[in-house]
C-alpha positions as CSV (number, residue, x, y, z in Angstrom):
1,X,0.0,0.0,0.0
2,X,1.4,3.9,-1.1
3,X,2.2,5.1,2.2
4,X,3.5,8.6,3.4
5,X,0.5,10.2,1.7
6,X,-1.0,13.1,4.1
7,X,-4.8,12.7,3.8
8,X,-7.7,15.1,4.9
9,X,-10.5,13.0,6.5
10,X,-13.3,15.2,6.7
11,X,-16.5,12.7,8.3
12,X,-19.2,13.6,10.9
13,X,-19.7,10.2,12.4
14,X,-17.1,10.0,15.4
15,X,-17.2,6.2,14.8
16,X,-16.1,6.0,11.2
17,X,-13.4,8.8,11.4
18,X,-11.9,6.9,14.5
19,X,-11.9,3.4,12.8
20,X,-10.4,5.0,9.2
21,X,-7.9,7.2,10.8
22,X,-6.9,4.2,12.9
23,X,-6.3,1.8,10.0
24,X,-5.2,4.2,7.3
25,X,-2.5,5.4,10.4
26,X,-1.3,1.9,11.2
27,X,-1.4,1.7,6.6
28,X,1.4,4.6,6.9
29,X,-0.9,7.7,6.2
30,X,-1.0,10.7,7.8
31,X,-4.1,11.3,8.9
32,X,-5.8,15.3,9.5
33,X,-9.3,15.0,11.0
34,X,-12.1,17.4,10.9
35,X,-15.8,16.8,11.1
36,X,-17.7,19.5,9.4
37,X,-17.0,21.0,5.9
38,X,-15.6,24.6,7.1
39,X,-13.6,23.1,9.0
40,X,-12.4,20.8,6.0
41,X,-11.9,24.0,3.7
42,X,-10.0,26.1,6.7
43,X,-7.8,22.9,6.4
44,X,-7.2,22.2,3.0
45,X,-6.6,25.9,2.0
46,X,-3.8,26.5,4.8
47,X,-2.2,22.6,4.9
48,X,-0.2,20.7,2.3
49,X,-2.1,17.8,1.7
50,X,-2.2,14.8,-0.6
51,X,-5.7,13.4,-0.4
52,X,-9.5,14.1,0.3
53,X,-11.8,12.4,1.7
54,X,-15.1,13.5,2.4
55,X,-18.3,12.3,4.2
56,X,-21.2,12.9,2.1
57,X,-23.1,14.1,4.9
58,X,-21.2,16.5,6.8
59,X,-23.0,19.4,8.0
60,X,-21.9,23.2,7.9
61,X,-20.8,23.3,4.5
62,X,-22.2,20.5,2.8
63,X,-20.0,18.2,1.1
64,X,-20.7,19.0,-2.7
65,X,-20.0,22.8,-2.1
66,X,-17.1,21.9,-0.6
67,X,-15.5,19.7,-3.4
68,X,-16.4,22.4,-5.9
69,X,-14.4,24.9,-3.6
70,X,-11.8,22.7,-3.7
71,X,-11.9,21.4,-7.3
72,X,-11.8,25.2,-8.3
73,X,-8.6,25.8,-6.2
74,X,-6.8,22.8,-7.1
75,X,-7.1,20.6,-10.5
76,X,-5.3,17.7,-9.3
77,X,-5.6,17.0,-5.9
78,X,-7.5,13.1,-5.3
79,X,-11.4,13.3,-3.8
80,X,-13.3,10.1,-2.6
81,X,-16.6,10.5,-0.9
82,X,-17.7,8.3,1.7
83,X,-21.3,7.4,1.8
84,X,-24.3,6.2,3.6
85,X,-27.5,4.8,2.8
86,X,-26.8,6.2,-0.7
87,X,-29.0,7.9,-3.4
88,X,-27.6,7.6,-7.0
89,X,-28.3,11.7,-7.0
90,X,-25.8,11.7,-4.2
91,X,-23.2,9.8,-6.1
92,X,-23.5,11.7,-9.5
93,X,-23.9,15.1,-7.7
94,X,-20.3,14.4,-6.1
95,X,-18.6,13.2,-9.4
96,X,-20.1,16.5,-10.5
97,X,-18.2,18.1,-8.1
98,X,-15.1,16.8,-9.1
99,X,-14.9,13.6,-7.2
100,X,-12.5,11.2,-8.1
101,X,-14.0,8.3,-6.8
102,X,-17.5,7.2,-4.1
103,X,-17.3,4.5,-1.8
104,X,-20.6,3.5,-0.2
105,X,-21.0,2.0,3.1
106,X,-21.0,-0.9,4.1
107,X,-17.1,-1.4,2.6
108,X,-14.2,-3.1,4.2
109,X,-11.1,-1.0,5.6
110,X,-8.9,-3.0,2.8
111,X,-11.6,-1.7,0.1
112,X,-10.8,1.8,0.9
113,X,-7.3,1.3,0.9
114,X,-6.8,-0.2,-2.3
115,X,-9.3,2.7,-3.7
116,X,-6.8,5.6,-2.2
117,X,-3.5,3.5,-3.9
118,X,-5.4,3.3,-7.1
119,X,-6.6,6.7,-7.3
120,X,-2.7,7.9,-6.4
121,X,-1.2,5.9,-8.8
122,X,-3.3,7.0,-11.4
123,X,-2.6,10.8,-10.5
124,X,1.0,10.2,-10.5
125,X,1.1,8.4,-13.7
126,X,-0.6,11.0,-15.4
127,X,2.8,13.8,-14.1
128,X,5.0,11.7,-16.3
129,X,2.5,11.3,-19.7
130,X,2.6,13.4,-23.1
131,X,2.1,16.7,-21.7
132,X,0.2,17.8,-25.0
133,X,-2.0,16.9,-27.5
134,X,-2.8,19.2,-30.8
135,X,-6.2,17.7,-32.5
136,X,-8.3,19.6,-34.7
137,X,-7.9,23.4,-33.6
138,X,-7.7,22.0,-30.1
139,X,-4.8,21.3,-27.4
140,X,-5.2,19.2,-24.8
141,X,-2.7,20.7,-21.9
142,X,-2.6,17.9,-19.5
143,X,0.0,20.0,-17.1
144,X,-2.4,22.8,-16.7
145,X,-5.5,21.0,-16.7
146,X,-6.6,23.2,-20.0
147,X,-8.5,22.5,-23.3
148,X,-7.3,25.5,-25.3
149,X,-9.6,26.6,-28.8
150,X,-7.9,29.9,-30.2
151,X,-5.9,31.0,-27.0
152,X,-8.7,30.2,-24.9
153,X,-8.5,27.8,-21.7
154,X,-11.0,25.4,-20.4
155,X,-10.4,24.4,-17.1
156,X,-10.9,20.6,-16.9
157,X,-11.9,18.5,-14.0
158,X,-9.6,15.4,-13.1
159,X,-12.2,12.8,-14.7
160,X,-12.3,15.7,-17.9
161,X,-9.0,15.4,-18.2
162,X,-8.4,11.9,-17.7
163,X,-11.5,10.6,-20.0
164,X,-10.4,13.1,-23.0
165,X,-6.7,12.4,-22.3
166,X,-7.6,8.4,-22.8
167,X,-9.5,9.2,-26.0
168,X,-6.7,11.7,-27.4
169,X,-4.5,8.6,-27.1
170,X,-6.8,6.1,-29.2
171,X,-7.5,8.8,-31.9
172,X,-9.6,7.6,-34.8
173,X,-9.5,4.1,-32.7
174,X,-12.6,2.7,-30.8
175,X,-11.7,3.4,-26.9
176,X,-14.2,0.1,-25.5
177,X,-16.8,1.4,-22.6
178,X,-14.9,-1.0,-20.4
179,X,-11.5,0.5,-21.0
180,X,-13.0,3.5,-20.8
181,X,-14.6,2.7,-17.0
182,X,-12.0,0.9,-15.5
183,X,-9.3,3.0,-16.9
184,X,-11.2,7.0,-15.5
185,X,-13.3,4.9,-12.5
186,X,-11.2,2.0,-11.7
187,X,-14.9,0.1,-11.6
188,X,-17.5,-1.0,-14.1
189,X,-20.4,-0.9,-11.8
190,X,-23.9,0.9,-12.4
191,X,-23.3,4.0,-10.9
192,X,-19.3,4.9,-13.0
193,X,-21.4,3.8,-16.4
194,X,-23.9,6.3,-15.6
195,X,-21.5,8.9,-14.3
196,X,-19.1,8.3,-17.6
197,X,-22.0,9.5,-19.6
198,X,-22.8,12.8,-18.3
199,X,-19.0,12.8,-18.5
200,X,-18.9,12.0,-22.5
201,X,-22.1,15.1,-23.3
202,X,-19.7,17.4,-21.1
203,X,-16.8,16.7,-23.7
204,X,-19.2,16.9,-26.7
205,X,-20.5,20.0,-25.5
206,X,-16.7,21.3,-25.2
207,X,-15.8,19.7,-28.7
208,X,-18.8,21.4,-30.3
209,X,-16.9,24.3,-31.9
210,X,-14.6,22.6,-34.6
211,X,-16.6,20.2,-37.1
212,X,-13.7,18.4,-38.1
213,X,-13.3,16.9,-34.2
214,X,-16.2,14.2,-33.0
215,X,-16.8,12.1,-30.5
216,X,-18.9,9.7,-31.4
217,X,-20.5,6.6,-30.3
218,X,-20.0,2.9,-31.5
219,X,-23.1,0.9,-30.5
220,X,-22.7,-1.5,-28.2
221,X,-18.8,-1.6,-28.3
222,X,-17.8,2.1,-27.0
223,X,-16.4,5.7,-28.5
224,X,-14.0,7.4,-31.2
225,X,-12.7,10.6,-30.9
226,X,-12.5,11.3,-34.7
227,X,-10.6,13.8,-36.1
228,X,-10.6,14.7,-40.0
């Protein structure tokens, strides 16, 4: 398990924050605790941290507004919700946010775990891929987070960037749903397929502006980013 990570743990239930900070503590993590979401911002705006997670129920600010807030002041920092007794609006109003990743309860201690390694190793792989990609009269600026159309940045979320970076590299090559799921969600369950396709009609909508870039769909096997 990726150890030495310093991780905000921002949860309401006294319970669950004691049992996760004690495992994730004895896993090698660092562990800051807080238990309402102003409390959580305060934090993560004047600490170096490595990792978010966030109950989805914690009360002051609520825990959407406070992964926007910290989605808007950092690109690339990892969020996981933790959930319970979840709604599916819950879930997609968090990847909205700018989650990275929702656990539900109930979920084992080594379920979470493996979820934070996952989610780290895929943000550190991405620091050491192509940094650019030209297609159409678009750059894809994976350093910055940007999609760039005539001088013009588009700030992109981590899931943005990671779902248009994975299609960038299959150009004119079918990218299969599954790759596509287990690659950006690390899971192919119910709740990532639905969550990958508000996903895919955000990237349409950005693509919109030059005719000779699509992103289309291939029934029943997955997408293309085409570009002519």
């Amino acid at each position: 398990m990726v150890t030495h990570l310093k991780i905000l743990l921002a949860e309401q239930d006294k319970d669950i924050a004691s049992i996760t900070k004690n495992y994730l503590v004895l896993h090698g993590y660092s562990i800051v605790l807080c238990c309402n979401g102003e409390e959580a911002l305060e934090l993560f705006i004047n600490d170096r941290l490595d990792f978010i997670l966030i109950d989805v129920a914690i009360p002051v600010v609520n825990s959407f507004d406070l992964a926007s807030e910290i989605r808007k002041r950092d690109k690339e920092i990892p969020v996981m919700f933790i959930g319970t007794d979840t709604r599916q609006t819950d879930i997609i109003r968090a990847f909205n946010a700018g989650a990275d990743d929702f656990i539900s309860c109930p979920f084992s201690m080594e379920e979470l775990g493996v979820r934070i390694e996952a989610i780290n190793k895929r943000t550190k792989t991405n620091e050491i891929r192509q940094r650019v990609f030209n297609f159409g009269r678009y750059t894809l600026d994976t350093f910055h987070h940007a999609l760039i159309l005539n001088g013009k940045e588009k700030r992109l979320t981590n899931k943005e960037l990671e779902l248009l970076y994975l299609f960038c590299e299959y150009s004119n090559r079918v990218v299969e749903r599954s790759l596509a799921l287990q690659r950006v969600w690390n899971t192919e369950n119910y709740f990532s397929a639905r969550n990958m396709d508000v996903y895919i009609k955000r990237l349409r909508n950005m693509l919109c502006e030059d005719p000779n870039v699509k992103l289309e769909n291939v029934h029943g096997v997955g997408y293309k980013l085409v570009v002519t």
